[in-house]
C-alpha positions, 0 to 999 in steps of 0.5 A, spaced: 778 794 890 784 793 885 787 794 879 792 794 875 796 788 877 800 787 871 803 781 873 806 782 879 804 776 884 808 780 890 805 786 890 798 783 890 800 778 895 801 784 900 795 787 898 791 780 900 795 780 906 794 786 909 786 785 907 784 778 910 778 780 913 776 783 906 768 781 905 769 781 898 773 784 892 772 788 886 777 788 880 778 793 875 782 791 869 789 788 866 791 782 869 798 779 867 802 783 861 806 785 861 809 782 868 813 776 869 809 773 875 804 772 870 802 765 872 802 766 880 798 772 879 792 767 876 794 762 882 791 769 887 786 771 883 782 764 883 784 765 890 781 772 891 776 770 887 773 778 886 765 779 886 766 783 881 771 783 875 772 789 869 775 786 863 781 791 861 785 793 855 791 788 857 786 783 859 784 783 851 791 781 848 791 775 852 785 774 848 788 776 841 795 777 841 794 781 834 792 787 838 800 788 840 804 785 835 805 792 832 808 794 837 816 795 838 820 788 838 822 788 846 814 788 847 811 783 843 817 778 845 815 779 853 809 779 852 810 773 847 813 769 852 808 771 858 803 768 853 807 762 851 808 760 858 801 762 862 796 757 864 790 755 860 786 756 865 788 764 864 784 764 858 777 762 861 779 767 867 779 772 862 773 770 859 769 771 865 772 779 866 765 783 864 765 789 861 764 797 864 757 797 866 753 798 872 754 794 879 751 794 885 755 792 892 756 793 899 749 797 898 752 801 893 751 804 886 756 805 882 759 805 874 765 801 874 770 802 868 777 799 867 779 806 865 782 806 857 777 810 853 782 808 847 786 814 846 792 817 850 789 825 849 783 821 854 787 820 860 783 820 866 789 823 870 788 827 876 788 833 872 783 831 866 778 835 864 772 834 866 769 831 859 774 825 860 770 823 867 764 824 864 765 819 859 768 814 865 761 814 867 758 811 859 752 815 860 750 814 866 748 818 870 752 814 877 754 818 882 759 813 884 764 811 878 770 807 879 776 806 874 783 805 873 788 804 867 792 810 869 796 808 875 794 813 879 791 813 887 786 820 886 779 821 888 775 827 883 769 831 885 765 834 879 759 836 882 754 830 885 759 825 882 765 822 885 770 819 881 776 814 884 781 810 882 784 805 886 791 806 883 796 801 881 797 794 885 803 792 881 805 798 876 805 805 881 807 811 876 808 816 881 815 815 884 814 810 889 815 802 891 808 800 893 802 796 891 796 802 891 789 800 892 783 802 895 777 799 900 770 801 902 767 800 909 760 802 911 760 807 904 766 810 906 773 810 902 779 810 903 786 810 899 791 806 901 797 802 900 802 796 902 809 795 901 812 788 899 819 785 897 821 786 889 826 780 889 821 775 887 818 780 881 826 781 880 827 773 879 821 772 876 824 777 870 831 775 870 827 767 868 825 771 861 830 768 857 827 773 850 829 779 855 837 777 854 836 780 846 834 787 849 839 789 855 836 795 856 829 794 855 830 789 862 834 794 865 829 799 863 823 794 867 827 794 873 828 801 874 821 803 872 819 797 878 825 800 883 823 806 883 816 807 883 816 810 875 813 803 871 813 807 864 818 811 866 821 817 870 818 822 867 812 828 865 806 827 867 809 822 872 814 826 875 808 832 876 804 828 880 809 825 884 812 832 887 804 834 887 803 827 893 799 822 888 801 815 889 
């Protein structure tokens, strides 16, 4: 199970290697933006060719650029040239995400939910409350929901209910370099991660030539990737890093 890739091809590469006798995969949301590995991204996800594929908040830009053209200048020209330079196909493997539902796998059944419930004060982060998880589950009354979109590897109990997020495969946000994910054998889950190389990404992102006008935005990407902090060094990230999150 993974999500959050965000354009990091290495890391989910390392994450496909250190899974190769995987029978299947599950994918919860956001593809490509904002990352500079976009297109190679596109390649390993036709190749991991996931059995089931939430469509998330990012993935909706590629879609409708519209959705972030109000946002800083720095942004929208990264993301704009990810666009520009992305694959045709990338729009149909897009159009193919579905949306947070009900779904069956492996003998089990659980809500899957790319994790945005659209607003910053509904974070589904290790401490939430308990009225965030509940609507993860849209309803339902799943003993089992999955999600993602916070960055974040943690399990959380409410009664029955079990509500996991795998973590971030190519944007961790708790201070550590690693691709997170998770796996279930025989019903059982298990939190893990995988190390990978960051030259390649690197590379990747001294090609993006609109990022010569913003010195310091590309300099605040690569230090959010080196160290483990994708948006940054700080609250509440720094917490749950000092508290063992991945």
């Amino acid at each position: 199970m993974i999500s959050d890739i965000h354009g990091n091809a290495e890391a989910l590469r390392a994450v496909m290697q250190a899974e190769q006798d995987a029978d299947a995969s599950i994918f919860l949301g956001d593809a490509f933006l904002s990352g500079p590995q976009a297109n190679e991204t596109l390649e390993l996800l036709g190749e991991l060719n996931p059995s089931i594929a939430i469509r998330g908040n990012h993935d909706d830009e590629v879609l409708d650029p519209r959705i972030f053209r109000g946002w800083p200048a720095e942004w929208v020209a990264l993301n704009e040239w990810i666009l520009a330079d992305l694959d045709a196909s990338a729009v149909p493997c897009i159009e193919s995400l579905t949306d947070a539902g009900a779904y069956q796998f492996d003998g089990l059944s659980a809500y899957l939910h790319h994790g945005d419930l659209g607003s910053r004060d509904l974070a589904a982060v290790p401490d939430a409350e308990d009225h965030v998880f509940d609507l993860l589950g849209g309803g339902s009354d799943a003993d089992l929901v999955l999600f993602g979109h916070t960055h974040v590897q943690f399990m959380h109990k409410i009664g029955d209910r079990t509500f996991i997020n795998p973590g971030s495969v190519g944007q961790p946000r708790c201070g550590v370099l690693h691709a997170c994910y998770g796996v279930f054998e025989d019903g059982v889950y298990e939190a893990r991660q995988v190390q990978y190389d960051p030259a390649p990404w690197l590379a990747a992102l001294d090609r993006i030539d609109v990022l010569k006008d913003f010195p310091d935005f590309k300099s605040w990407l690569s230090a959010g990737l080196l160290t483990g902090y994708g948006i940054g060094k700080r609250e509440p990230w720094t917490r749950y890093a000092d508290q063992g999150y991945a």
